[in-house]
N, CA, C, O and CB atoms as a CASP TS submission, in Angstrom:
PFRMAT TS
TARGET T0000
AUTHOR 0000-0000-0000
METHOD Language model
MODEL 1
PARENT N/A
ATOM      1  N   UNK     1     -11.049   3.881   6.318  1.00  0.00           N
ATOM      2  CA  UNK     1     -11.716   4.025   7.584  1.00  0.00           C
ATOM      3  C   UNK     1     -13.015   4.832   7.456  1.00  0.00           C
ATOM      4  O   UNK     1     -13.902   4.605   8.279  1.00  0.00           O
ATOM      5  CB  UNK     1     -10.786   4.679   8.577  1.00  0.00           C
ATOM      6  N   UNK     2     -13.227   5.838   6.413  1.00  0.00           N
ATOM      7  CA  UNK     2     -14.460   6.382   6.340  1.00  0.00           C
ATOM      8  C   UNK     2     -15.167   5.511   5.625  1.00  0.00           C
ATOM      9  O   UNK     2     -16.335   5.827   5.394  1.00  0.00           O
ATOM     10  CB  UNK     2     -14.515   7.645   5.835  1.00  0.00           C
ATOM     11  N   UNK     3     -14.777   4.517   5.221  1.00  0.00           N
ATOM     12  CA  UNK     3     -16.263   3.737   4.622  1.00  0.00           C
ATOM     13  C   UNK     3     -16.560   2.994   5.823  1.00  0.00           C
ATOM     14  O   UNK     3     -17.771   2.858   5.998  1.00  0.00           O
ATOM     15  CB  UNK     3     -16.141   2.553   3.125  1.00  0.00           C
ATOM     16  N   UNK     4     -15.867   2.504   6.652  1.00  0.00           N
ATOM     17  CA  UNK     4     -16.256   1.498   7.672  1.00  0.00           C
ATOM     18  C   UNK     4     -17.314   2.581   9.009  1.00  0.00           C
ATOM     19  O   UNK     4     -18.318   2.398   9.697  1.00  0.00           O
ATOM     20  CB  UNK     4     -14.476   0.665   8.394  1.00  0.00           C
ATOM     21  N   UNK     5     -16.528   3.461   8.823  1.00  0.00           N
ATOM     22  CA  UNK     5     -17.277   5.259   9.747  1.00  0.00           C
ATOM     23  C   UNK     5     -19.293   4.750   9.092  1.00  0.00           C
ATOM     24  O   UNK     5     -20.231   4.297   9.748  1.00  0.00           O
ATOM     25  CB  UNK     5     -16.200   7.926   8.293  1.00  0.00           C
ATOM     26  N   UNK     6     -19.225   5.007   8.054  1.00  0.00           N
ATOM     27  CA  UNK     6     -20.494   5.503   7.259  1.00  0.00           C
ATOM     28  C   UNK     6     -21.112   3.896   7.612  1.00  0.00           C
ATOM     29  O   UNK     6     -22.059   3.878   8.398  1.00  0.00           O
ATOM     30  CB  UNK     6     -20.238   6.106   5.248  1.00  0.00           C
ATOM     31  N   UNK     7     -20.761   2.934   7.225  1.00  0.00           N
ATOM     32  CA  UNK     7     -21.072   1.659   6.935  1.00  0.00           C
ATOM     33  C   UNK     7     -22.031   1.512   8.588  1.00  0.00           C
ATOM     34  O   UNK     7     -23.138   1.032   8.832  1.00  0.00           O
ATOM     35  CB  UNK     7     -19.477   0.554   6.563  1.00  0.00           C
ATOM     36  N   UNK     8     -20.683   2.364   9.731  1.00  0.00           N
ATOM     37  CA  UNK     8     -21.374   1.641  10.858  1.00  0.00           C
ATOM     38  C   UNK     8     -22.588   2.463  11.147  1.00  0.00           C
ATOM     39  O   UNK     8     -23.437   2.176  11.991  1.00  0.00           O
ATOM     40  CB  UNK     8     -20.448   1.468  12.185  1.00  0.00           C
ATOM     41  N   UNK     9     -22.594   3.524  10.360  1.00  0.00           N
ATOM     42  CA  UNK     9     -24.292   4.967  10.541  1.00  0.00           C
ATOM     43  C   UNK     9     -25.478   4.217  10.093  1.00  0.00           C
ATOM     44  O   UNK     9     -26.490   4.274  10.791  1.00  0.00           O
ATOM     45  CB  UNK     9     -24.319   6.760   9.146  1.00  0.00           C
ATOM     46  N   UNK    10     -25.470   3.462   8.918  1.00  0.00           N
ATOM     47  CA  UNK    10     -25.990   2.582   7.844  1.00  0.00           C
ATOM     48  C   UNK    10     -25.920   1.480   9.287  1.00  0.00           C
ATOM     49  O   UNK    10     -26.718   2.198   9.889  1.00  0.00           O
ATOM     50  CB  UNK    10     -24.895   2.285   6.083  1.00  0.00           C
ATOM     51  N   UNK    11     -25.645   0.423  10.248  1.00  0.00           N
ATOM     52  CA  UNK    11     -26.163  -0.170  10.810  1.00  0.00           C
ATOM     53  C   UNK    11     -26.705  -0.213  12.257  1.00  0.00           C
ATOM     54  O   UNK    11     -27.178  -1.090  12.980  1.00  0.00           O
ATOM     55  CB  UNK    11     -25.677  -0.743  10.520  1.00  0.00           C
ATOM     56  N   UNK    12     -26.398   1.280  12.388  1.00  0.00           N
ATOM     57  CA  UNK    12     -27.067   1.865  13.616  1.00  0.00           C
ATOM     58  C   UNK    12     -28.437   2.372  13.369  1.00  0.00           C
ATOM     59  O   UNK    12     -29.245   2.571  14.275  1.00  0.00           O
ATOM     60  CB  UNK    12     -26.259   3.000  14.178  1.00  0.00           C
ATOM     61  N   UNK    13     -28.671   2.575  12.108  1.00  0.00           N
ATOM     62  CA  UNK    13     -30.106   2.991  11.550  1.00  0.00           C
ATOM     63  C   UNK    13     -30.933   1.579  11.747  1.00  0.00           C
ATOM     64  O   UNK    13     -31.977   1.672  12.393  1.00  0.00           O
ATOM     65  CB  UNK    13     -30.064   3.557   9.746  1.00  0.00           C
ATOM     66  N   UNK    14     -30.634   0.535  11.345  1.00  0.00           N
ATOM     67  CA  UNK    14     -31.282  -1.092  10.973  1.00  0.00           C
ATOM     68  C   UNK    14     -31.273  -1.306  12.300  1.00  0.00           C
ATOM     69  O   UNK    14     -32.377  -1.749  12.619  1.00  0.00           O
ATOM     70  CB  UNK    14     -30.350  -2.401   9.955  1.00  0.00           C
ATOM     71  N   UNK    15     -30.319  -1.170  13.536  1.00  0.00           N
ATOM     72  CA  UNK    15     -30.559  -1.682  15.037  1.00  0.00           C
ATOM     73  C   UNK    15     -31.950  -1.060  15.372  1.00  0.00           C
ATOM     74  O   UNK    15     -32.896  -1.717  15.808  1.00  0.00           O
ATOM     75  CB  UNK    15     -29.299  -1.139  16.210  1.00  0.00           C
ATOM     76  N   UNK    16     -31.973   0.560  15.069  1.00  0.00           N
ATOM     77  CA  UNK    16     -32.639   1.344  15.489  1.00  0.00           C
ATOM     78  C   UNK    16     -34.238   0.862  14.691  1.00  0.00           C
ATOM     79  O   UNK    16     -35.263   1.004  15.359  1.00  0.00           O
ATOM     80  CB  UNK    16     -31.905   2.751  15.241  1.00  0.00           C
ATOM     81  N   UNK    17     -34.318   0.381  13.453  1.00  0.00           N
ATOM     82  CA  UNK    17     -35.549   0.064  12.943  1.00  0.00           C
ATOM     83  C   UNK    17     -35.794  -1.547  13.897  1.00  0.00           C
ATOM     84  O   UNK    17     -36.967  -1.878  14.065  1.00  0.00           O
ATOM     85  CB  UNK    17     -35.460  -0.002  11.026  1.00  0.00           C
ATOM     86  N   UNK    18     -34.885  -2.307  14.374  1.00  0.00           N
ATOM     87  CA  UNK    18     -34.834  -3.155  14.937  1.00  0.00           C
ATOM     88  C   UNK    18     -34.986  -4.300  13.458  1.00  0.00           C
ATOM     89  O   UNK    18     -35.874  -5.152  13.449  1.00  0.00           O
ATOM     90  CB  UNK    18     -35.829  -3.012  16.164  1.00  0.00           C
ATOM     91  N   UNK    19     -34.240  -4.186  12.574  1.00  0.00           N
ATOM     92  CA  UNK    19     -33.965  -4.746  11.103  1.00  0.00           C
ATOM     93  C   UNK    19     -33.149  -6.191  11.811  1.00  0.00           C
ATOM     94  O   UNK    19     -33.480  -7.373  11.725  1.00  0.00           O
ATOM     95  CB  UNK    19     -32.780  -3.470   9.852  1.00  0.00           C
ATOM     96  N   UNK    20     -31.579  -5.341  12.760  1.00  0.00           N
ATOM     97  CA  UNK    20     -30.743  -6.322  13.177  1.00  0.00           C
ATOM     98  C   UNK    20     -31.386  -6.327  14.951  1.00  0.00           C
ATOM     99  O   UNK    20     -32.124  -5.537  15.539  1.00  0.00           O
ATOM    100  CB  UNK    20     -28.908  -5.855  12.826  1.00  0.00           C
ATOM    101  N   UNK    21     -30.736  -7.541  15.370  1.00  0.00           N
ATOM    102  CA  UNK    21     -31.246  -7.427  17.026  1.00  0.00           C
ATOM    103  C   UNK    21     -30.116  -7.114  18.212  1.00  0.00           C
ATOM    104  O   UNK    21     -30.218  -7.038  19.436  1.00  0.00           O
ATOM    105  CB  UNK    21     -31.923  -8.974  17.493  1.00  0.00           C
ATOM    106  N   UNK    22     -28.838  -6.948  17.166  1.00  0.00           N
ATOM    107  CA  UNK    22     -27.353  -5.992  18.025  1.00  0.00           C
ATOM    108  C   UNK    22     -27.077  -5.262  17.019  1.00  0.00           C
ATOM    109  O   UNK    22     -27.471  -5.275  15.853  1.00  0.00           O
ATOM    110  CB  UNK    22     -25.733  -6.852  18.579  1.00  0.00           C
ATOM    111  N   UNK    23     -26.290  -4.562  17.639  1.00  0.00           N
ATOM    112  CA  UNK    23     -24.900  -3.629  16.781  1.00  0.00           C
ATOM    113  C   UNK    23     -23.607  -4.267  16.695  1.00  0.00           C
ATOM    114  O   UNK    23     -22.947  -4.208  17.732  1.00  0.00           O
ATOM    115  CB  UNK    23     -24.445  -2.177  17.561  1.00  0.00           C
ATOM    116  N   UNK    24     -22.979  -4.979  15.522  1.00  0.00           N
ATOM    117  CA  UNK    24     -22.344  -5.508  15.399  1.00  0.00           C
ATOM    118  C   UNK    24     -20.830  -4.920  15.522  1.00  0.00           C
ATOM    119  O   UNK    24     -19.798  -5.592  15.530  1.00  0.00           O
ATOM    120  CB  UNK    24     -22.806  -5.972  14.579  1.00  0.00           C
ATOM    121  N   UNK    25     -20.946  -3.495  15.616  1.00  0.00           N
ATOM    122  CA  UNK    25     -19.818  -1.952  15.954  1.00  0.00           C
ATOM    123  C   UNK    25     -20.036  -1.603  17.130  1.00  0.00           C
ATOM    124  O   UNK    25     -19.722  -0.527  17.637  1.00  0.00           O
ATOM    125  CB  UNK    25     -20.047  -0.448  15.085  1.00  0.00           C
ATOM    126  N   UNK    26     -20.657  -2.609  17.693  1.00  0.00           N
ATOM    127  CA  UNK    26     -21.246  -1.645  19.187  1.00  0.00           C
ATOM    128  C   UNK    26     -19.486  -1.296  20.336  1.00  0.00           C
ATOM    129  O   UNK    26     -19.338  -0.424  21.192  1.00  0.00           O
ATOM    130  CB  UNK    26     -22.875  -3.213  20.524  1.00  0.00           C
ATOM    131  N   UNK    27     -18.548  -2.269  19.905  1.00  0.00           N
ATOM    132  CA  UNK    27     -17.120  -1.320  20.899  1.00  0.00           C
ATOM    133  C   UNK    27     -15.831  -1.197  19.885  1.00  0.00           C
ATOM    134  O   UNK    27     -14.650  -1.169  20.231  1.00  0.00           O
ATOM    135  CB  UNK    27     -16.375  -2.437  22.622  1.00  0.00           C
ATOM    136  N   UNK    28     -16.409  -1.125  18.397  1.00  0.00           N
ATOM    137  CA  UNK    28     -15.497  -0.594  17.486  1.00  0.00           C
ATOM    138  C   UNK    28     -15.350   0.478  17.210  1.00  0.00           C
ATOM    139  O   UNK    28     -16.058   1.011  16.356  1.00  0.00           O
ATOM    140  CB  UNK    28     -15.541  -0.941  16.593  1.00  0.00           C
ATOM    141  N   UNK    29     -14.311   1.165  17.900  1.00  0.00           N
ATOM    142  CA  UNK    29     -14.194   2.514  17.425  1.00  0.00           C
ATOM    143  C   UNK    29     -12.992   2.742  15.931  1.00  0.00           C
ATOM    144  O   UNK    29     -12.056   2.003  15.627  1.00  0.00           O
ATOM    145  CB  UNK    29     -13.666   3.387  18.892  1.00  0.00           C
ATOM    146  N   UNK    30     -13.399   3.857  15.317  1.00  0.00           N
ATOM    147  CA  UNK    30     -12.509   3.625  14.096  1.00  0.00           C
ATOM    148  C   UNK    30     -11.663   4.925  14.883  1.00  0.00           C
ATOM    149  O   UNK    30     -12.230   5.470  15.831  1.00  0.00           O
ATOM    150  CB  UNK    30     -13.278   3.801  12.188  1.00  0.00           C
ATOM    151  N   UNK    31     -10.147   5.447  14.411  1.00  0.00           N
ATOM    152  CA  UNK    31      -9.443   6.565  14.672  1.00  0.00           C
ATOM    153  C   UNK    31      -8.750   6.194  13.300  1.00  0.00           C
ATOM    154  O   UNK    31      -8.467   5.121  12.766  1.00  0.00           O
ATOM    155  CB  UNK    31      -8.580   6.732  16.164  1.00  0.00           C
ATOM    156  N   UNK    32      -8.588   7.581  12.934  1.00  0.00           N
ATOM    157  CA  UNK    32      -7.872   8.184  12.176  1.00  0.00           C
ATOM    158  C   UNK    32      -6.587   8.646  12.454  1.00  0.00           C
ATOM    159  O   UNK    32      -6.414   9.346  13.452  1.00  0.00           O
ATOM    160  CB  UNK    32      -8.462   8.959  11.854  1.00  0.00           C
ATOM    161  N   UNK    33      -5.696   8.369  11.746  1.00  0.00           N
ATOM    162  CA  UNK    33      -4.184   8.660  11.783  1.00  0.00           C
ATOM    163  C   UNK    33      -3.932   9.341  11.322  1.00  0.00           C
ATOM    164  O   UNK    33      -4.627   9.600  10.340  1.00  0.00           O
ATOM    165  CB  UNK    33      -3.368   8.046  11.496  1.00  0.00           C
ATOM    166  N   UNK    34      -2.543  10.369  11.655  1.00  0.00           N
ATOM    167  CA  UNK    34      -2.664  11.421  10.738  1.00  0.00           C
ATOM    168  C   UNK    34      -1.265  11.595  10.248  1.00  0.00           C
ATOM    169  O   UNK    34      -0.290  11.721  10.989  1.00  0.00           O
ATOM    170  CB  UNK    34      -3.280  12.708  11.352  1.00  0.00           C
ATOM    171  N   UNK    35      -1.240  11.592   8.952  1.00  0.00           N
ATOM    172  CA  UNK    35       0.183  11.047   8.483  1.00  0.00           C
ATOM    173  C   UNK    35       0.911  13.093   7.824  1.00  0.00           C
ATOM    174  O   UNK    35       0.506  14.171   7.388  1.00  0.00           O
ATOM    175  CB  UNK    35      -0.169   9.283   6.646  1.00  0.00           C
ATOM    176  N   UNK    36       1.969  12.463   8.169  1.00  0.00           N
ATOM    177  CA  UNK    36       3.233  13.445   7.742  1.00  0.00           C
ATOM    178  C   UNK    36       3.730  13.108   6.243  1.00  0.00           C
ATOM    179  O   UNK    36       4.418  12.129   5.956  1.00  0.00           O
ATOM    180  CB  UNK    36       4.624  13.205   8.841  1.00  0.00           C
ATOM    181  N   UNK    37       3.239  14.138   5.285  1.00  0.00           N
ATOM    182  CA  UNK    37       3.500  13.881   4.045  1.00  0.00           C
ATOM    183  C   UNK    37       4.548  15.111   3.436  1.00  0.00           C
ATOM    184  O   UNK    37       4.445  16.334   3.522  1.00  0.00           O
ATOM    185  CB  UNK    37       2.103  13.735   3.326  1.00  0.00           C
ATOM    186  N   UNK    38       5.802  14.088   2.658  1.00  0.00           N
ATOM    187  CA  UNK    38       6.881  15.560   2.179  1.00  0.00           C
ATOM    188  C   UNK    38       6.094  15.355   0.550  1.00  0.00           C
ATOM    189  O   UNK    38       5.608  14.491  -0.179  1.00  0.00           O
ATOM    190  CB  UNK    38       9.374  15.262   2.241  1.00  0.00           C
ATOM    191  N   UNK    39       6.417  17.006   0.631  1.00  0.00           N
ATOM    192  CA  UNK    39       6.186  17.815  -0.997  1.00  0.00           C
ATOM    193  C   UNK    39       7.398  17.138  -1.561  1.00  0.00           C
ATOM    194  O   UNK    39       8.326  16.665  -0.904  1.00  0.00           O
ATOM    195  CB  UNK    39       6.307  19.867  -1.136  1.00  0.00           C
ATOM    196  N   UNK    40       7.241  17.158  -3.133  1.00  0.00           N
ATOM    197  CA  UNK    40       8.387  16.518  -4.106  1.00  0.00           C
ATOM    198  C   UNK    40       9.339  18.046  -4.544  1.00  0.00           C
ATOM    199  O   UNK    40       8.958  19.143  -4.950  1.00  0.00           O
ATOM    200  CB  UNK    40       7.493  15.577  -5.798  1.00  0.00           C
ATOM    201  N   UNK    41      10.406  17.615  -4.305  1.00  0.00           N
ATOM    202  CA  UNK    41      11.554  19.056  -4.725  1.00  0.00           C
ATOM    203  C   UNK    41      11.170  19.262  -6.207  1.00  0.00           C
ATOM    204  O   UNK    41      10.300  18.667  -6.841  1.00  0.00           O
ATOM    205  CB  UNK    41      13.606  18.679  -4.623  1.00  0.00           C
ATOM    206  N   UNK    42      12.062  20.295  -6.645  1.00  0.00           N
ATOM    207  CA  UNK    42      11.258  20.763  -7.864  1.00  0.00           C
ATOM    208  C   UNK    42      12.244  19.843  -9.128  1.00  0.00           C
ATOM    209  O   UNK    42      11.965  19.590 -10.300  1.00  0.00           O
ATOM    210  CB  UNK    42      11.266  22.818  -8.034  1.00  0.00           C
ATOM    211  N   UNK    43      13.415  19.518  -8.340  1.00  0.00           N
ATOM    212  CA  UNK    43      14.023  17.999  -9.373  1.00  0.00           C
ATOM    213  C   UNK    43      12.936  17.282  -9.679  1.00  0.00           C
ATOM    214  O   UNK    43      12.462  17.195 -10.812  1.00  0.00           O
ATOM    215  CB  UNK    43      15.116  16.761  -8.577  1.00  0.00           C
ATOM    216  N   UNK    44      12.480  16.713  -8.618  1.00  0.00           N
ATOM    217  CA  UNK    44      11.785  15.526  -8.664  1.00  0.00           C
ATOM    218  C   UNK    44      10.546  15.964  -9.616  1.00  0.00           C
ATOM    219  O   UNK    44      10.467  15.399 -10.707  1.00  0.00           O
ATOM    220  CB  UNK    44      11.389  14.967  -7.141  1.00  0.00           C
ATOM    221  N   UNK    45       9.685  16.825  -9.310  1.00  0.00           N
ATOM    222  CA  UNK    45       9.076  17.557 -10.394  1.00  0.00           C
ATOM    223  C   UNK    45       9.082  17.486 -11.705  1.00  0.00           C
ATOM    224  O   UNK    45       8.198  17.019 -12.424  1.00  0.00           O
ATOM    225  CB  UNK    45       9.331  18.480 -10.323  1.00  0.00           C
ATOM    226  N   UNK    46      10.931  18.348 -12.269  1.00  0.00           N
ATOM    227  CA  UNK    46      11.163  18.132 -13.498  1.00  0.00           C
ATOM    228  C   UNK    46      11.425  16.718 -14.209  1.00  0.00           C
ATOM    229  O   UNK    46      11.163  16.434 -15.378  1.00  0.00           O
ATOM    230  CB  UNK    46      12.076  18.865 -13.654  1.00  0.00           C
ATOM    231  N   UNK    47      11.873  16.082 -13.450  1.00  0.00           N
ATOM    232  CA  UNK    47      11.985  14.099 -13.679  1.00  0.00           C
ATOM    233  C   UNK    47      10.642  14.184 -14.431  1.00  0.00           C
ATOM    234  O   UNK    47      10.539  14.107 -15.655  1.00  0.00           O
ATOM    235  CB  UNK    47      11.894  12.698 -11.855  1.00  0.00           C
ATOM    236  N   UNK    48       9.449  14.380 -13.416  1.00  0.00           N
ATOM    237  CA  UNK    48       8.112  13.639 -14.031  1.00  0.00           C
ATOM    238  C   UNK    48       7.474  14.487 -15.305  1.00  0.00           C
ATOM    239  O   UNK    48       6.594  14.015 -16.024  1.00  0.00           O
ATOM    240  CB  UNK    48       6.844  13.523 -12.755  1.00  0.00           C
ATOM    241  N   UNK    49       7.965  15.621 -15.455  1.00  0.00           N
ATOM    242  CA  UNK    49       7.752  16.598 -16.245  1.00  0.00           C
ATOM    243  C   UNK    49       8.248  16.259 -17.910  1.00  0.00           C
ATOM    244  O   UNK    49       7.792  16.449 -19.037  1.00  0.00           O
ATOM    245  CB  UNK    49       8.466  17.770 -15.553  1.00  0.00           C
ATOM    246  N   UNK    50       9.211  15.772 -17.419  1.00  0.00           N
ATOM    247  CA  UNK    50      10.585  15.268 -19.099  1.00  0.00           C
ATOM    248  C   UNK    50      10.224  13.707 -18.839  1.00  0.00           C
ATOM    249  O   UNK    50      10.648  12.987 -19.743  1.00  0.00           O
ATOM    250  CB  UNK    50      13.166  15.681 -18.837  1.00  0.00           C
ATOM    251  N   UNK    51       9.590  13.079 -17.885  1.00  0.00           N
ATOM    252  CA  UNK    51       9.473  11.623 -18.589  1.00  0.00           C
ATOM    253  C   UNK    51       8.668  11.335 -19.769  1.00  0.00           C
ATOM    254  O   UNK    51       7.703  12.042 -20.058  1.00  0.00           O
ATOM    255  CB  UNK    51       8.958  10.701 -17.689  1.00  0.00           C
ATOM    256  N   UNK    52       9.079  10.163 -20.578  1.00  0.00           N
ATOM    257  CA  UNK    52       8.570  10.087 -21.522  1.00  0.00           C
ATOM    258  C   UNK    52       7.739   8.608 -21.059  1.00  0.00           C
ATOM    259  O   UNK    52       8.106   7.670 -20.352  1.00  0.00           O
ATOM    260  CB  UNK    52       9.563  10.248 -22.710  1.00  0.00           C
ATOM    261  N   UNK    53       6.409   8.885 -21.832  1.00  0.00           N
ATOM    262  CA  UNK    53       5.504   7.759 -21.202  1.00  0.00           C
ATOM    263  C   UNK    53       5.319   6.489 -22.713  1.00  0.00           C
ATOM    264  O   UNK    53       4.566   6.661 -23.672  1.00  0.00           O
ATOM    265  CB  UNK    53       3.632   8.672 -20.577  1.00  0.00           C
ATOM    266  N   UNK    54       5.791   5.875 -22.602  1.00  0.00           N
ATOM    267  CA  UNK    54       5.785   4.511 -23.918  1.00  0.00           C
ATOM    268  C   UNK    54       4.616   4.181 -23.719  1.00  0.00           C
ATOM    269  O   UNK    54       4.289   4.162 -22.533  1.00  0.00           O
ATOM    270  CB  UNK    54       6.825   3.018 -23.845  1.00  0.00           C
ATOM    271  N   UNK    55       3.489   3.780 -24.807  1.00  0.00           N
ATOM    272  CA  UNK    55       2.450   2.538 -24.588  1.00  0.00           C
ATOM    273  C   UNK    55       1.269   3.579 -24.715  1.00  0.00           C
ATOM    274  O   UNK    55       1.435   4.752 -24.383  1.00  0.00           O
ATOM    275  CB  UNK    55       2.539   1.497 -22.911  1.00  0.00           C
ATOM    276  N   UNK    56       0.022   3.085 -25.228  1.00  0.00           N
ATOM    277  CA  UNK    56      -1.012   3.652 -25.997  1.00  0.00           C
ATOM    278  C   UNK    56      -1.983   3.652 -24.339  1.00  0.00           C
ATOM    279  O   UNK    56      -1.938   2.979 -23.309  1.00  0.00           O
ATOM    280  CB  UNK    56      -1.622   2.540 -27.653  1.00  0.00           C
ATOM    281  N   UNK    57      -2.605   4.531 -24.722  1.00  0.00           N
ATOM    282  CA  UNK    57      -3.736   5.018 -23.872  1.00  0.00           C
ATOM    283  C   UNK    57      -4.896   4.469 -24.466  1.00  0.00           C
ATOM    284  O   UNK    57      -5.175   4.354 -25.659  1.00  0.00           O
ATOM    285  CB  UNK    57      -3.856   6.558 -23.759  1.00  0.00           C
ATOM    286  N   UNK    58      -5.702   4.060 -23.175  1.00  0.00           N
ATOM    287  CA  UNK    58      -7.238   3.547 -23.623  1.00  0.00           C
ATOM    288  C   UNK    58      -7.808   4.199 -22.466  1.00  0.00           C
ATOM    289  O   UNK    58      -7.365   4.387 -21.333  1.00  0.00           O
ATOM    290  CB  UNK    58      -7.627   1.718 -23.748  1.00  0.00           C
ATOM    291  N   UNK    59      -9.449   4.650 -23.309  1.00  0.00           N
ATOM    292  CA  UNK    59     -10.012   5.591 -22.760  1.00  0.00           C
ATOM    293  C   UNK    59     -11.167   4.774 -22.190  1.00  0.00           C
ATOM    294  O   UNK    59     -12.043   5.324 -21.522  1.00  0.00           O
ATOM    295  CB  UNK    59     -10.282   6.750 -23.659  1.00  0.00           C
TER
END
């Protein structure tokens, strides 16, 4: 949603140079949601801590 936020600043500038001849965002509003996130217990922690990772790394 923040790229579509910025994207619509970027075509309110071009209305305003008169580049475009509408605002194509003109009754899009974006909202943000706001999410409820749980912390990992300290099991879950040690799981990722002692996993063992198979398979070669490329950089």
């Amino acid at each position: 949603m923040k790229y579509i936020n910025n994207f619509k600043k970027i075509i309110r500038i071009a209305v305003t140079h008169e580049w475009f001849s509408k605002d194509p965002f003109y009754n899009y509003k974006v909202q943000f949601k706001t999410v409820e996130r749980e912390f990992l217990s300290k099991e879950e922690l040690q799981v990722l801590v002692n996993k063992e990772i198979d398979g070669e790394r490329r950089l």
